[in-house]
C-alpha positions in Angstrom: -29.5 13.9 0.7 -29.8 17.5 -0.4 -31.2 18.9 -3.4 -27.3 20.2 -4.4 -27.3 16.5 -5.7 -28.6 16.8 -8.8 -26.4 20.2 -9.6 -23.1 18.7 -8.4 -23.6 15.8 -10.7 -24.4 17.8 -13.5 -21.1 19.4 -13.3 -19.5 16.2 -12.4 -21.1 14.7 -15.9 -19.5 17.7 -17.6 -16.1 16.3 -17.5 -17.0 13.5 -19.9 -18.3 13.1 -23.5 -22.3 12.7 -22.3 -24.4 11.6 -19.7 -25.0 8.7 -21.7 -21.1 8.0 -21.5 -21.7 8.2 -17.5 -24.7 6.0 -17.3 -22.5 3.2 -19.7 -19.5 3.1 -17.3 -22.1 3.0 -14.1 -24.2 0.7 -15.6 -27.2 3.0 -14.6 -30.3 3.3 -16.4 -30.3 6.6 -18.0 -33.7 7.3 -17.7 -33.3 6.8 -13.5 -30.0 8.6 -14.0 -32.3 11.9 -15.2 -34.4 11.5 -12.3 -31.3 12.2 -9.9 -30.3 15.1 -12.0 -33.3 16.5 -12.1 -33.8 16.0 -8.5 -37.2 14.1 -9.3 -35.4 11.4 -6.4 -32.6 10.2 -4.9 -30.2 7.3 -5.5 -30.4 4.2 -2.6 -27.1 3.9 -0.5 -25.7 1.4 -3.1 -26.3 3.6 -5.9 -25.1 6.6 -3.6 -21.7 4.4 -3.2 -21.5 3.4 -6.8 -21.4 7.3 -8.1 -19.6 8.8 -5.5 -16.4 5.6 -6.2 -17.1 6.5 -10.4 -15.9 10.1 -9.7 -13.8 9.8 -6.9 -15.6 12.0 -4.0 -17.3 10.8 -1.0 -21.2 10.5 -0.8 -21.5 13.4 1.6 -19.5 15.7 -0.7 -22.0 15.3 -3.2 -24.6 17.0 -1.1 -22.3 20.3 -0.8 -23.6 23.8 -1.6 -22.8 23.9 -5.5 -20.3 26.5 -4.8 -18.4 24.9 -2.3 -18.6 21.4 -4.4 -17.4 23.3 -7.5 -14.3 24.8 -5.7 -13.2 21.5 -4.1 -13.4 19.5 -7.7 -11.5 22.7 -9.2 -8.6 22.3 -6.4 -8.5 18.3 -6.8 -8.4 19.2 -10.4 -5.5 21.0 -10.2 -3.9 18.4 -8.1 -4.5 15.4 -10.5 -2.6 18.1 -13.0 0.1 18.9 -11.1 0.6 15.3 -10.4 0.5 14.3 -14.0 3.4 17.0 -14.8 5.3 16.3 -12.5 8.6 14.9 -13.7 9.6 12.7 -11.3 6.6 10.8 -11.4 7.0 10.4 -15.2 10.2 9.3 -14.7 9.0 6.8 -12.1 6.1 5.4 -14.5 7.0 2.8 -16.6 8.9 1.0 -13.1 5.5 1.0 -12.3 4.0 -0.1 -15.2 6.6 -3.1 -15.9 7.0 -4.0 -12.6 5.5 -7.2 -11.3 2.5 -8.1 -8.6 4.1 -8.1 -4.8 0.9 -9.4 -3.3 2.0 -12.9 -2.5 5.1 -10.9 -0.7 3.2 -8.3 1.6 3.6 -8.6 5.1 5.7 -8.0 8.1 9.3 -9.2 8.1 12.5 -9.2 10.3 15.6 -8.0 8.1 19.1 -9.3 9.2 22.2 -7.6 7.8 25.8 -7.5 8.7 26.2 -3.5 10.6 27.3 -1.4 8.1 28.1 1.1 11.0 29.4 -1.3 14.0 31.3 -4.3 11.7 31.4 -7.9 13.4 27.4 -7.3 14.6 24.5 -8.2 13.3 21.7 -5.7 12.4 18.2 -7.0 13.1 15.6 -4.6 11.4 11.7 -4.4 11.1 10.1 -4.0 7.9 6.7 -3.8 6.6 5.4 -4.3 3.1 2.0 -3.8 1.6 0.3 -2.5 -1.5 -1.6 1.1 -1.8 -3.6 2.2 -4.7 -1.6 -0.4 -6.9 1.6 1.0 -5.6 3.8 -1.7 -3.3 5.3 0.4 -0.5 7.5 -0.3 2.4 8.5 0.4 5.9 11.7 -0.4 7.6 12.4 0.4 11.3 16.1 0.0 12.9 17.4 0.7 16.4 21.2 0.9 17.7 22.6 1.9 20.7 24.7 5.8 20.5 27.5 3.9 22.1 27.9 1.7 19.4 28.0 -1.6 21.7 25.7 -4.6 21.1 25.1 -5.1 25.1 21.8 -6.4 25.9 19.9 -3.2 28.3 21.6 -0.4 26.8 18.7 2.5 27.2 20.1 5.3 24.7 18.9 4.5 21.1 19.3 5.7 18.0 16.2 4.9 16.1 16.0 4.9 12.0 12.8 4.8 10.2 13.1 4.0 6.1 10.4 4.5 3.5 10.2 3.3 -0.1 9.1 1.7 -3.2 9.3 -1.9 -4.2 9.4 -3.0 -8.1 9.5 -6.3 -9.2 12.0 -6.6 -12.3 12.3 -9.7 -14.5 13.4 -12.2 -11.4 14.6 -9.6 -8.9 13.0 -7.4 -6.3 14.3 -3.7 -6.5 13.5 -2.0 -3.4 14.5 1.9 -2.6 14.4 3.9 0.1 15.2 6.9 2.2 15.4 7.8 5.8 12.6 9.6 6.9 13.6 11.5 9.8 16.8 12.8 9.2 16.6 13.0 5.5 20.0 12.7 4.6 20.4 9.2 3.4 19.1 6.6 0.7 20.1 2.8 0.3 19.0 0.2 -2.3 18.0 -3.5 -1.6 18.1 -6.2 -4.2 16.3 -9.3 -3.2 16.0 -13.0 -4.8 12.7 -13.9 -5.6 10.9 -17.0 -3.3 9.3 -19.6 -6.1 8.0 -22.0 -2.8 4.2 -21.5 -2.5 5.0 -20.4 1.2 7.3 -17.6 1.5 10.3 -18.2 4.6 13.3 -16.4 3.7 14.2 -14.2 1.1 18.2 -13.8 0.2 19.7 -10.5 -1.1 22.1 -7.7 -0.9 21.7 -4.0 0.5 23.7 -0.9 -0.4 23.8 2.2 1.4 26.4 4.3 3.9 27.2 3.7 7.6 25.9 6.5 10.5 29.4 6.9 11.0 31.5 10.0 10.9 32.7 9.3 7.6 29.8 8.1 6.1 31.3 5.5 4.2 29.1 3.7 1.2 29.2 0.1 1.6 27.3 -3.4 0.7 26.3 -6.4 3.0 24.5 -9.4 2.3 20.9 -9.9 4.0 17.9 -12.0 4.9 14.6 -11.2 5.3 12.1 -13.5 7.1 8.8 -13.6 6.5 6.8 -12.9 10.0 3.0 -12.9 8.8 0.8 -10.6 7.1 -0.1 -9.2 10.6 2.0 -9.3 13.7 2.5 -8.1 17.1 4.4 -4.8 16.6 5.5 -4.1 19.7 6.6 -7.9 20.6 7.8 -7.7 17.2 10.2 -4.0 17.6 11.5 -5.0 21.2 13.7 -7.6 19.0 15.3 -4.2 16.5 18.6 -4.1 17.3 22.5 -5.0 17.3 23.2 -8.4 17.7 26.3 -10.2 18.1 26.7 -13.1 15.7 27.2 -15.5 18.3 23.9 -14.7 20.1 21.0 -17.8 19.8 18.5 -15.3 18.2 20.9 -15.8 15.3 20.4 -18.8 14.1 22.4 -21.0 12.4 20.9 -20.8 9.1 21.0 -16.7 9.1 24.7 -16.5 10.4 25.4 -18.8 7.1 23.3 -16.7 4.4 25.3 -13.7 5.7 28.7 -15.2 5.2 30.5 -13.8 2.5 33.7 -15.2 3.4 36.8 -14.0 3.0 35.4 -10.7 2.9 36.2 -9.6 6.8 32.8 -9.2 8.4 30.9 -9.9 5.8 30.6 -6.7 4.6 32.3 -4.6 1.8 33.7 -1.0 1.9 34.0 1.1 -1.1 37.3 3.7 -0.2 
């Protein structure tokens, strides 16, 4: 450790109230505390880890030049402001204040929804949920062949990759999305909650619009199935795509949460 140490926590300390303030929340003797600002010694690795997690930097930033330590707090500064103006986010805020814990629901699942593009098919879909920095956040991969056929070895795909949120709601999951690599579409998925101690399949409905020419918004049921909170991706992609509702990887159980007889397909259209 350098002897910037004891500079850059100085002007890390003058963000709050006092030093003793600092010591308090570290649970740090003060008197020790000194001795690093002073440079009289040097925290251990723990303590190191401890400070550098408190202020959010890493421990090998805090041994920077003083200059070059003051301009990178100054520029995450800024960030953190920018951030906390930003009117989206506070829009976003109380969602994520209010919504529930998704913990028990992160993992890897397969998502099976009537095509919104190709009617009478089966859309089987990758998706991936897990929690960052509080936030639940989600991935969802699909694959479809351009000529719009469900045969088995077709080599030309169109491939659609979705991120979003997820919020839980009173007794609903909200999830919302957009696709990433085109940019030119968003769809909403609305989700039963599982109340079994062991999650298997979750029911639910999906809005969005169909990759066809006319872009038409529409609504299907669909069915997620829990995979495992770590999987074989590649085993686990080679499965993405159209299937006909006939076909054995639909099982009888799906084909039957996806009904929504006498609607033709199972899917609705809004003209």
């Amino acid at each position: 450790m350098s002897d910037n140490l004891g500079e850059n926590l100085k002007l890390l300390c003058s963000h709050y109230r006092s030093i003793s303030e600092v010591c308090r929340k570290l649970a740090i003797n003060r008197a020790q505390f000194n001795k690093y600002l002073s440079g009289q010694s040097h925290p251990t690795a723990y303590n190191l880890k401890r400070i550098g997690d408190f202020f959010g930097v890493e421990d090998y930033e805090l041994a920077l030049p003083t200059e070059q330590f003051a301009r990178l707090i100054g520029v995450r500064q800024s960030e953190s402001l920018a951030r906390a103006n930003d009117p989206l986010l506070s829009l976003l805020q109380p969602l994520r204040e209010h919504s529930g814990n998704l913990s028990r629901y992160c993992g890897y699942y397969f998502e099976y929804s009537n095509c919104m593009s190709v009617p009478g098919t089966v859309l089987l879909s990758l998706v991936h949920l897990w929690e960052e920095d509080g936030n639940f956040l989600f991935e969802r991969q699909e694959r479809q062949e351009r000529s719009s056929s469900p045969d088995v070895g077709a080599e030309d795909w169109v491939r659609c990759r979705y991120l979003g949120a997820a919020f839980q709601l009173q007794d609903r999951l909200f999830l919302v999305d957009y696709e990433s690599l085109t940019l030119n579409e968003m769809s909403q998925t609305i989700l039963i909650p599982s109340y079994k101690s062991r999650i298997t399949r979750l029911n639910g409905l999906k809005t969005g619009v169909s990759s066809g020419d006319r872009r038409n918004p529409a609504c299907t049921r669909v069915v997620w199935e829990f995979l495992g909170p770590e999987i074989n991706r590649v085993a686990a992609y080679r499965q993405v795509k159209l299937y006909r509702p006939d076909d054995p990887r639909i099982d009888d159980d799906v084909r039957q949460r996806l009904d929504v007889a006498p609607l033709k397909n199972g899917l609705f259209e809004i003209e």
